[in-house]
One Martini backbone bead per residue (centre of mass of N, CA, C, O) as a GRO file, in nm:
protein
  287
    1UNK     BB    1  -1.551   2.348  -1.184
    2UNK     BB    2  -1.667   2.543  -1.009
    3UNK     BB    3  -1.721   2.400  -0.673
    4UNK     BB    4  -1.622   2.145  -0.714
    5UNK     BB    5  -1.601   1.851  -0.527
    6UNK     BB    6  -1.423   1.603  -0.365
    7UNK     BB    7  -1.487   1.294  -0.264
    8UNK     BB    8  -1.331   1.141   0.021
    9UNK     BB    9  -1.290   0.821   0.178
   10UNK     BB   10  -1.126   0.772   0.517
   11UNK     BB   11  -0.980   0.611   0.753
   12UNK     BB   12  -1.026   0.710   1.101
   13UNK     BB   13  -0.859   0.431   1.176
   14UNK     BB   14  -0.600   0.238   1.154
   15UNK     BB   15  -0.378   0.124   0.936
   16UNK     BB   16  -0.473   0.344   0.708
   17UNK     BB   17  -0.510   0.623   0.843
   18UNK     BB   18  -0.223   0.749   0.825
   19UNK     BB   19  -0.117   0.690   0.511
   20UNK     BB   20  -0.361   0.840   0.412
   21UNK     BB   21  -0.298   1.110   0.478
   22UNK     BB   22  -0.003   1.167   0.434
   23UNK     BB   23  -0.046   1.128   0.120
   24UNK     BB   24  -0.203   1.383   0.071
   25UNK     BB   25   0.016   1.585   0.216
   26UNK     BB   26   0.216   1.491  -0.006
   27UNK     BB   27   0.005   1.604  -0.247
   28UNK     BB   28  -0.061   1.910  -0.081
   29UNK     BB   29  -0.294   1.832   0.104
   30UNK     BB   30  -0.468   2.059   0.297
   31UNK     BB   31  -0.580   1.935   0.647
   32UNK     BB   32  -0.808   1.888   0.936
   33UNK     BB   33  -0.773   1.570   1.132
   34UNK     BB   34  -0.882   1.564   1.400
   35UNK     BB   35  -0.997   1.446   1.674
   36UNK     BB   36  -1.293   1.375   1.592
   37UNK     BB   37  -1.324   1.379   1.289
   38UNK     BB   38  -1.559   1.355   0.970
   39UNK     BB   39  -1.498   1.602   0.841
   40UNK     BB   40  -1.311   1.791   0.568
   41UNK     BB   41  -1.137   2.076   0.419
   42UNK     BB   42  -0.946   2.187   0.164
   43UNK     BB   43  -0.736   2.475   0.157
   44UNK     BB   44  -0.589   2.399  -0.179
   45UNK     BB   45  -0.832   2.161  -0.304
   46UNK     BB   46  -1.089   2.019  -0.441
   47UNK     BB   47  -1.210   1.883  -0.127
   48UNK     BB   48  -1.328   1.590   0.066
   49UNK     BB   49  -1.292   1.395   0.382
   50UNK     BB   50  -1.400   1.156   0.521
   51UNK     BB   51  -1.467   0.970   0.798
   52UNK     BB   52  -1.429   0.607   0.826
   53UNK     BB   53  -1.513   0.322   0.808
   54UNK     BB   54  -1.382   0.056   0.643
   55UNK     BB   55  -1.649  -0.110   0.560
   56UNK     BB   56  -1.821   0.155   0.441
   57UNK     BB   57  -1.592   0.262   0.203
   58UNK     BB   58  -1.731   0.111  -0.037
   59UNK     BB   59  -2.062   0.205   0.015
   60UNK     BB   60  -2.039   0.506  -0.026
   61UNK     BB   61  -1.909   0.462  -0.310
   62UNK     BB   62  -2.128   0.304  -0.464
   63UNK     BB   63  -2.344   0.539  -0.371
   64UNK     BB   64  -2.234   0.848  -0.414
   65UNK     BB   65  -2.146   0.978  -0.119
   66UNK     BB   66  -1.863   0.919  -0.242
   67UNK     BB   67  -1.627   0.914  -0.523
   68UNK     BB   68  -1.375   0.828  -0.300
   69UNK     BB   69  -1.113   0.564  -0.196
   70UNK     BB   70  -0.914   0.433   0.097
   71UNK     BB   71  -0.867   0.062   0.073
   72UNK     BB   72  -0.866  -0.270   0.131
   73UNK     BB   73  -0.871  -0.521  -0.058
   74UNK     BB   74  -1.053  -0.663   0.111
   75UNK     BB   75  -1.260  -0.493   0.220
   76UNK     BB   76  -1.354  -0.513  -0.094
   77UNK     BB   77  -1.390  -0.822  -0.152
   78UNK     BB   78  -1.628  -0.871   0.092
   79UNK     BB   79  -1.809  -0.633   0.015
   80UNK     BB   80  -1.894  -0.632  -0.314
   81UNK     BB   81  -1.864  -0.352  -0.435
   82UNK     BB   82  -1.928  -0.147  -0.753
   83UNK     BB   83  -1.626  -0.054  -0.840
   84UNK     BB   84  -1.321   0.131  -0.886
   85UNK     BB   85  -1.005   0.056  -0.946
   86UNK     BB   86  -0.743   0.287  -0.978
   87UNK     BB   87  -0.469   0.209  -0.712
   88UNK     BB   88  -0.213   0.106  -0.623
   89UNK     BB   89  -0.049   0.265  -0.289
   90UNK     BB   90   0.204   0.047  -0.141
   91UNK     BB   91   0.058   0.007   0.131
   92UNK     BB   92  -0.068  -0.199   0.327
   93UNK     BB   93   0.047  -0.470   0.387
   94UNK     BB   94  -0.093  -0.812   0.340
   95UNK     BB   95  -0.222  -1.112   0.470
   96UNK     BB   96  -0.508  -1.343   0.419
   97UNK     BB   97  -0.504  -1.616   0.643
   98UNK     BB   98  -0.434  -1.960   0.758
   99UNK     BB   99  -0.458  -2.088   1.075
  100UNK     BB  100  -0.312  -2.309   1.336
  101UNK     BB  101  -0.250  -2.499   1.540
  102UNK     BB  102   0.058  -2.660   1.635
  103UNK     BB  103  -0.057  -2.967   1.660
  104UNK     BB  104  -0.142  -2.932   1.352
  105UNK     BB  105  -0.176  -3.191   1.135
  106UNK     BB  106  -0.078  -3.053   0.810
  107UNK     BB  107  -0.095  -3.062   0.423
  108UNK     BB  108  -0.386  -2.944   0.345
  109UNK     BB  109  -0.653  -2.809   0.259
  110UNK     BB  110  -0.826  -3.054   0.312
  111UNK     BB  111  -0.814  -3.041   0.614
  112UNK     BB  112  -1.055  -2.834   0.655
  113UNK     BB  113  -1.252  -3.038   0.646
  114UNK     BB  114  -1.505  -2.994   0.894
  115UNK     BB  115  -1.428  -2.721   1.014
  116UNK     BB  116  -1.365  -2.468   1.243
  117UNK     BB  117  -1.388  -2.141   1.140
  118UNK     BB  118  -1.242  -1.849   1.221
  119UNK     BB  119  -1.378  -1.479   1.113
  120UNK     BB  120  -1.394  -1.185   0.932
  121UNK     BB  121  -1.389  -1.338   0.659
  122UNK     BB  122  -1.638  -1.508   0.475
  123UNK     BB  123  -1.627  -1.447   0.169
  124UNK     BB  124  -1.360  -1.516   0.092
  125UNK     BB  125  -1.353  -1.777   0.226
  126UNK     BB  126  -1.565  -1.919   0.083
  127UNK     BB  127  -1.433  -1.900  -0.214
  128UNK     BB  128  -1.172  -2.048  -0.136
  129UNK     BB  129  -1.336  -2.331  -0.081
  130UNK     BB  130  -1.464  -2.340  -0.358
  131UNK     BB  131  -1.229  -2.354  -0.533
  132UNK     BB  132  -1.108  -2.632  -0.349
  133UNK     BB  133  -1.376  -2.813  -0.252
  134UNK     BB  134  -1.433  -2.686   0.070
  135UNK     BB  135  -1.635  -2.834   0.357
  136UNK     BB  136  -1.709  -2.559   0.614
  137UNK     BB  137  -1.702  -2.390   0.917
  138UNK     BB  138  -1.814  -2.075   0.929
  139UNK     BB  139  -1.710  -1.830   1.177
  140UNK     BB  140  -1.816  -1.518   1.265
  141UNK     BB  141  -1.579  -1.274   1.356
  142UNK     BB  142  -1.479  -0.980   1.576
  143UNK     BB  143  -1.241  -0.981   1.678
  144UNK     BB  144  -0.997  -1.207   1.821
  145UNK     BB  145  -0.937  -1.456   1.634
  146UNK     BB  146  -0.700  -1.597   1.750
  147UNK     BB  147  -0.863  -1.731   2.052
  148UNK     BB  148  -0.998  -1.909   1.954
  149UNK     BB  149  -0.908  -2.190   1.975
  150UNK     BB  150  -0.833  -2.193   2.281
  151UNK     BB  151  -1.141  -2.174   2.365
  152UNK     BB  152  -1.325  -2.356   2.148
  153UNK     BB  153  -1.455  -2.221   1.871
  154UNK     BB  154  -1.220  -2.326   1.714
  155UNK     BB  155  -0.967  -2.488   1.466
  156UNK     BB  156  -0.945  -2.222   1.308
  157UNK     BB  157  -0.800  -1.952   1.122
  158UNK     BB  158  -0.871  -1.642   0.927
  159UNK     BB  159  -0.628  -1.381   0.896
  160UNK     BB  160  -0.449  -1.060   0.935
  161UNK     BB  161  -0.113  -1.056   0.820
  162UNK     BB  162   0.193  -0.951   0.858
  163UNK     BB  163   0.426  -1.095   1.054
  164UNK     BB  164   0.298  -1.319   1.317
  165UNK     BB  165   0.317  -1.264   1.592
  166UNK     BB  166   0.002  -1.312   1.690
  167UNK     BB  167   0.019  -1.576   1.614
  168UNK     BB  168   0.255  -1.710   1.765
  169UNK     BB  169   0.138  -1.601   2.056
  170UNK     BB  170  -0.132  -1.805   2.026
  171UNK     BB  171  -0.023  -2.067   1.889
  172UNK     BB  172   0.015  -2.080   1.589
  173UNK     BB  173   0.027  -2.119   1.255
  174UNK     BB  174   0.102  -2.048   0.899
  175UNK     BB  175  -0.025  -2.239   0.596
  176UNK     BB  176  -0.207  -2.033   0.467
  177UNK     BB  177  -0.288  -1.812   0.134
  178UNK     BB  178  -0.579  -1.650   0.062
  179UNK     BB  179  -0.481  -1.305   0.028
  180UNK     BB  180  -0.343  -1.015  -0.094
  181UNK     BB  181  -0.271  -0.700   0.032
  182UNK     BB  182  -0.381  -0.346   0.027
  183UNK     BB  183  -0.416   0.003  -0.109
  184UNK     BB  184  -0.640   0.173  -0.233
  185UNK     BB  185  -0.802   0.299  -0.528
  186UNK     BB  186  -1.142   0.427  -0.535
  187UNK     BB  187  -1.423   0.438  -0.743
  188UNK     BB  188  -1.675   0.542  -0.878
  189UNK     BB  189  -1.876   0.463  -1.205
  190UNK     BB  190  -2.027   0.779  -1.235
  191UNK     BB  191  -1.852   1.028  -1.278
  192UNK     BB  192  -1.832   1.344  -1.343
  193UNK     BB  193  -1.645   1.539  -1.520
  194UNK     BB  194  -1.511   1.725  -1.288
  195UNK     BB  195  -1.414   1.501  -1.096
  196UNK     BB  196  -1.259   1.351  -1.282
  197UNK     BB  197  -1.062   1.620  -1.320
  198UNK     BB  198  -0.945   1.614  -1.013
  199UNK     BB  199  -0.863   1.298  -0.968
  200UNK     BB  200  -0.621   1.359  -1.192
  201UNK     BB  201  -0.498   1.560  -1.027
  202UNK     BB  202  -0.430   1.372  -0.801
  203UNK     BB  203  -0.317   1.123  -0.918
  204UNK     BB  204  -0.052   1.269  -1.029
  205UNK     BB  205   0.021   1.297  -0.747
  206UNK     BB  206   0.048   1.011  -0.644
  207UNK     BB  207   0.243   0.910  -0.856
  208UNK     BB  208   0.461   1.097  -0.766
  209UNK     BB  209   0.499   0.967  -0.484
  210UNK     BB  210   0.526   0.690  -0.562
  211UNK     BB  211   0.821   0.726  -0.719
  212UNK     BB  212   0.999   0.876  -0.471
  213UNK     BB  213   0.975   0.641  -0.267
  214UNK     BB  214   1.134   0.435  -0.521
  215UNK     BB  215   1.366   0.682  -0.540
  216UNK     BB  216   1.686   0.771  -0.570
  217UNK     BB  217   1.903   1.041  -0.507
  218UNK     BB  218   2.264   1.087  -0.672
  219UNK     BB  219   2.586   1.208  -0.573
  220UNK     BB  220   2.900   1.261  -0.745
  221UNK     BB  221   3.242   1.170  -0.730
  222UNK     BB  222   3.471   1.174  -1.084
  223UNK     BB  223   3.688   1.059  -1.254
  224UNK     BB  224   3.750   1.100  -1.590
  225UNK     BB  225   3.886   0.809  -1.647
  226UNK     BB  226   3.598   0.682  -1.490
  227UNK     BB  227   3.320   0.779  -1.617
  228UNK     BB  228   3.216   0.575  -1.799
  229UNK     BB  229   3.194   0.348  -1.570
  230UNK     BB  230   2.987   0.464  -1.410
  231UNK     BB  231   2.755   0.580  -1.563
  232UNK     BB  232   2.685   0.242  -1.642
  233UNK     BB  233   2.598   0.189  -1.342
  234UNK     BB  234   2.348   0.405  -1.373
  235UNK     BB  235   1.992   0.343  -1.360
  236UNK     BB  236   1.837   0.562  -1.482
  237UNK     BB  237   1.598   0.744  -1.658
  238UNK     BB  238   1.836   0.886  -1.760
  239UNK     BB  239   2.099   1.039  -1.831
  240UNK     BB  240   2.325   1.174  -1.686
  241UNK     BB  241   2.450   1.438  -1.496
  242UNK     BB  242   2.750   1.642  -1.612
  243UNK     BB  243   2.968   1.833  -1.393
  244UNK     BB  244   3.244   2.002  -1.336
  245UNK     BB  245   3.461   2.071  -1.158
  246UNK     BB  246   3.743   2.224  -1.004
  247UNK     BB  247   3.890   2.021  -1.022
  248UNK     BB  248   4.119   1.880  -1.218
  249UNK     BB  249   3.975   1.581  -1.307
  250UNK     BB  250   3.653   1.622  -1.253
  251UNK     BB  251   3.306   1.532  -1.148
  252UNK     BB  252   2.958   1.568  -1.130
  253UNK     BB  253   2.716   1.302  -1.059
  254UNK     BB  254   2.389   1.274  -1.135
  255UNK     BB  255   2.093   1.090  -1.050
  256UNK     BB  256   1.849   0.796  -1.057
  257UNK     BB  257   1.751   0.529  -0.799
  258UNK     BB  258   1.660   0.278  -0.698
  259UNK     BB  259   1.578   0.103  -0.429
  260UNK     BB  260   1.650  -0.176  -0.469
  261UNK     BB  261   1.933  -0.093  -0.633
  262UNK     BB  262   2.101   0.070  -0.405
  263UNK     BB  263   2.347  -0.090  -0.271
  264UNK     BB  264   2.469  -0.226  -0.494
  265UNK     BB  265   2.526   0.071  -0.697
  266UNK     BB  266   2.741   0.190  -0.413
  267UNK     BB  267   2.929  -0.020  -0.461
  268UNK     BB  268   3.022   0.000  -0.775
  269UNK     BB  269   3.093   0.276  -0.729
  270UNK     BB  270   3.313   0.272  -0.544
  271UNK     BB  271   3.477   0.035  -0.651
  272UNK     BB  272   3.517   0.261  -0.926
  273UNK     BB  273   3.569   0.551  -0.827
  274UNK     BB  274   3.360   0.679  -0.629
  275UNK     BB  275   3.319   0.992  -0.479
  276UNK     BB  276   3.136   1.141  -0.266
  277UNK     BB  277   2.844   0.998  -0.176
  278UNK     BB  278   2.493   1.079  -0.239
  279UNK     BB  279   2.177   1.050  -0.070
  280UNK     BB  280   1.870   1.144  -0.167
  281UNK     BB  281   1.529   1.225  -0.125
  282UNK     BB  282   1.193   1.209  -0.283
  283UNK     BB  283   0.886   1.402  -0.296
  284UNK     BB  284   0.881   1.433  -0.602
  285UNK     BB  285   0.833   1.277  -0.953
  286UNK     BB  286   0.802   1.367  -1.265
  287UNK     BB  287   0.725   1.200  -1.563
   0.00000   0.00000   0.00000
């Protein structure tokens, strides 16, 4: 594996390129990556860095010249290159809507026949439609596709929405969810066995940081009469760790917890008579 290095593709700009690039950071890989900088290489890791356009990084990944990246499902499926899909990494969510102006009477899919779609996303949207039996024009449009409706090119939009704001701002209101979307992590099909072995290796480091993104660590201070029923209030990975304190008939508890089940499970815990409880972060989880 010696002089090996992974190639990795990811957006220079946009929604997924900050939260791209810390993932990496938080995954221990150093590396530079200034304004207008377009490759970079990691100082601690054999990788190589590409910066580049979000729509360009499935076709750089699909012809070998990125090993692997990190792109929007949406932006997979429009592109439709033959990669591999191997991990959705939990950030960048959103859904890829259609939606139509306020005075629009809308009631089914149906009601889209013979209208004009305004989108950056035909080929989604195509499939959407004909899966639906929906024969509708799609006008093809790059930015600012929220205004067609205003200005008379389209009867209605299919775009990504994330809050509803940009649509709700602009006169519209979202009807359908045409596909949910977030950030995956893509491979060629044809990795040679030291990429492969390079590729697990970031893996593991990327799954242990999305486990602790998920998880939180708890201490608390428990009565010793009370120790079992707090205990099993506890939804750890295993057994909690239980170390007696200094003052006699109490001890101390730590514990990981889901995130979805922290408040709920802080509550049940003061309620049981656990006090002093302490709740941190978890920089990475190996499991």
């Amino acid at each position: 594996m010696t002089g090996t290095k992974l190639k990795i593709a990811l957006q220079k700009s946009g929604r997924l390129s900050e939260e791209s690039n810390a993932l990496l950071k938080k995954c221990g890989v150093r590396f530079n990556n200034g304004a207008g900088k377009l490759k970079s290489e990691a100082v601690n890791f054999p990788i190589e860095i590409y910066f580049l356009r979000d729509d360009d990084i499935p076709e750089y990944v699909a012809d070998g010249v990125a090993d692997i990246g990190i792109v929007g499902e949406n932006v997979l499926a429009e592109t439709k290159k033959d990669v591999q899909t191997i991990e959705k990494l939990g950030f960048g969510k959103c859904r890829l809507s259609l939606a139509v102006p306020k005075n629009f009477s809308y009631r089914s899919v149906k009601d889209f026949a013979g209208k004009r779609i305004a989108t950056s996303y035909p080929q989604i949207l195509g499939d959407y439609f004909a899966a639906n039996s929906v024969e509708s024009d799609i006008h093809t449009i790059s930015g600012s596709v929220e205004i067609a409706p205003s200005i008379g090119l389209a009867d209605a939009v299919c775009d990504l929405v994330s809050s509803g704001s940009t649509l709700f701002t602009n006169g519209l209101r979202e009807v359908e969810i045409v596909m949910q979307s977030e950030a995956v992590l893509i491979a060629h099909n044809n990795l040679d066995g030291n990429s492969r072995k390079i590729l697990d290796k970031l893996l593991f480091r990327i799954k242990s940081v999305r486990a602790a993104a998920q998880n939180k660590y708890i201490l608390l201070n428990a009565p010793n009469d009370k120790l079992t029923e707090i205990i099993a209030l506890l939804p750890g990975i295993k057994s909690p760790t239980v170390m007696p304190l200094a003052e006699t008939g109490w001890s101390s508890v730590h514990s990981v917890i889901n995130e979805n089940d922290f408040w709920e499970v802080v509550e049940n815990l003061k309620a049981g008579g656990a006090e002093g409880i302490l709740v941190l972060s978890i920089d990475q989880m190996i499991q």
